[in-house]
N, C-alpha and C positions, 0 to 999 in steps of 0.2 A: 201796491198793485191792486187791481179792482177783483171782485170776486170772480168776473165770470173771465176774469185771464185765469186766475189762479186751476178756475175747473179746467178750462181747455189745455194751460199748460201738462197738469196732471195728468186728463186724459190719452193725450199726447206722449205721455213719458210712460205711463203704465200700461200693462204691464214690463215691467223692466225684466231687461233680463241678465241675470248674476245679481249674487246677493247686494255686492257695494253698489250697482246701481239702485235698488231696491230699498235700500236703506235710504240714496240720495231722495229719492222719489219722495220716501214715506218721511225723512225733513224738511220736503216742500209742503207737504201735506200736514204737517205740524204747525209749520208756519201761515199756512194759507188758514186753520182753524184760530191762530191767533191774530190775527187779523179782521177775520170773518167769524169771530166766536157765534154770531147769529145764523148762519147758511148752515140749513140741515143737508143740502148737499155736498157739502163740504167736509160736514162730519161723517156720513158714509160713504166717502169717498174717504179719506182716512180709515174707518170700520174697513174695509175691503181691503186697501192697502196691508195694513196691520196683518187681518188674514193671511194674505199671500207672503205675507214675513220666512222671513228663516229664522230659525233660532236663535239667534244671534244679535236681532233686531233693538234696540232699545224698548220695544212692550210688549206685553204678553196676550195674550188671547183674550182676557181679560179688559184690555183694554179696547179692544176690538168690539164687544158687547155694548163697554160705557161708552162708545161712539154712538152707536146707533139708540140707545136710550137718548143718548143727548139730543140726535136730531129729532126724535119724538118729541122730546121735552119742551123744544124752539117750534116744531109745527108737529102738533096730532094728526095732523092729514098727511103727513109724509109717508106714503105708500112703499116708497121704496128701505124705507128704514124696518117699516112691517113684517118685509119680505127676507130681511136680511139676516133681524134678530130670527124669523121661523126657519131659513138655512143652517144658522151659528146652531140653534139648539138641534134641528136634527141631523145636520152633515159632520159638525165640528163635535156635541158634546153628546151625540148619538139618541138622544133623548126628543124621538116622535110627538109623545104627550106633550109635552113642555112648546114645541114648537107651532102646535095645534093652532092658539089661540091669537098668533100674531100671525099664521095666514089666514086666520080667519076675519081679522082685523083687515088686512091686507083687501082681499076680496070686497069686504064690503063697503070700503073705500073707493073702491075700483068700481062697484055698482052705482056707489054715488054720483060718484062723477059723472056715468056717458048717462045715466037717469036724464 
């Protein structure tokens, strides 16, 4: 499957709603990063997924983090990865300072661009 089915599929299915859809979603979304190991949208779109997990999920919040480092990793200009690790650190692990410097990342990525 090409990358940009796998995003539209995803987008399309998510958010699901009940956990066994949620789980399906977030195996497509497994699948679509091994395929696409290079699409940093693909890995925050997995990152988000993960989030939205229930307990119960095959990963943990944790792994939700290593997504979105990942899609840094594949593109440093990925704004929305920026934005997500500065959400996880201050919505998910309550920690404002921590989250400080990946929207500050964020931003100034964002100035780049419409520059």
């Amino acid at each position: 499957m090409e990358e940009t089915v796998y995003i539209e599929e995803l987008k399309s299915l998510a958010p699901a709603e009940g956990e066994e859809a949620l789980s399906q979603v977030l195996a497509l979304a497994d699948e679509a990063v091994r395929a696409w190991p290079d699409s940093s949208k693909l890995w925050c779109m997995r990152g988000d997924l993960i989030q939205l997990g229930a307990e119960d999920i095959p990963h943990d919040l944790a792994d939700a983090l290593a997504s979105y480092e990942r899609a840094i990793a594949i593109d440093p200009t990925c704004i929305e990865a920026y934005e997500e690790i500065g959400h996880f650190y201050d919505a998910i692990m309550d920690d404002a300072e921590s989250a400080k410097p990946f929207f500050q990342q964020a931003a100034e990525l964002k100035n780049e661009r419409s520059a």
